[in-house]
Steps between C-alpha positions, in 0.01 A plus 500: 500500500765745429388870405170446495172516724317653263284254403431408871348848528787651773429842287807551374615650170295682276142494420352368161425729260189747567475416830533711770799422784260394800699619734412875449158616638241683327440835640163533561368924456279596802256705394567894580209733556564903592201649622521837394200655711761669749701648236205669351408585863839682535546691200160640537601618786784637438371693229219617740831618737719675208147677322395644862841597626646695174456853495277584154702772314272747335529665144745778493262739345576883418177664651342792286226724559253584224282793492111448454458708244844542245338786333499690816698808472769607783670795585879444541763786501789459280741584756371147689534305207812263415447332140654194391428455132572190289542493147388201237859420506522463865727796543436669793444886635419714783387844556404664808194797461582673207795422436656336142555147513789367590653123380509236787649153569329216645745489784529907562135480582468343828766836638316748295127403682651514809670899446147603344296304818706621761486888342156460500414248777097380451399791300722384132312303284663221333337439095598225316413570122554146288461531149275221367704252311802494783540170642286347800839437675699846437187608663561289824878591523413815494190500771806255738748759482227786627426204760800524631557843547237503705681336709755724554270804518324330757834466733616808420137660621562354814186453721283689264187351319570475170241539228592387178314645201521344153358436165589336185301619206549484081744761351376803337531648178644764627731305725610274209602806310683643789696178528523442136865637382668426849 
């Protein structure tokens, strides 16, 4: 009986062809089931948490005051008035009363309100006169920058109540001639 066994069935050597070695066990899969009821449970409420606790941020909104009536006429004396005028090609002027129009730029404008304010602290009128085809965003730089001289004025009034008058209207005829050949 030399090398051999096999045939006795000790187990030894290798297994016939398409069988599987007998040795190995087959892994038996236990079945898995996640119950997902708490999960739901907790992300609800921690969305509940994050929705109450969050502070809502409201629209940054630039607040203007209408008139009733636009056809209503009013009384202003040219000495009160400070004119910024821009042009279809989004140049931009000022003029004070009277005065000729003078060129501006964007970034001069913020110092200039603040002189003509604080010469005239809540009596000066500040006009904004927008030609019709200038764009919707020249528009807004130009309404920030007078923003933010406002802030200044108001430090530099210090402790008085400051009341801000302001329009924004079409340009003229006459104020598009004015402005024409600067």
């Amino acid at each position: 009986m030399a090398g051999g066994g096999e045939a006795l069935g000790s187990g030894g050597g290798k297994p016939k062809r398409g069988q599987k070695n007998s040795k190995r066990k087959k892994k038996k899969r236990i079945g898995f089931k996640l119950d997902m009821t708490p999960l739901v449970d907790i992300a609800f409420l921690l969305l509940t948490f994050f929705m109450l606790t969050t502070t809502m941020t409201t629209p940054q909104t630039m607040k203007m005051q209408v008139p009733p009536e636009i056809d209503t006429p009013v009384d202003v004396k040219q000495s009160e008035l400070f004119t910024i005028l821009i042009r279809k090609d989004e140049k931009l002027f000022w003029k004070a009363g009277n005065d000729p129009a003078q060129p501006l730029q964007l970034g001069e404008l913020q110092k200039l309100a603040k002189e003509k304010n604080l010469e005239q602290p809540n009596r000066l009128i500040t006009l904004v006169a927008i030609d019709q085809s200038v764009a919707y965003g020249n528009v807004i730089g130009v309404l920030d920058k007078l923003n933010q001289a406002e802030v200044d004025i108001t430090k530099e009034m210090k402790g008085e109540k400051r009341e801000r008058k302001f329009t924004v209207s079409n340009l003229t005829d006459e104020q598009r001639k004015e402005i024409e050949g600067l």
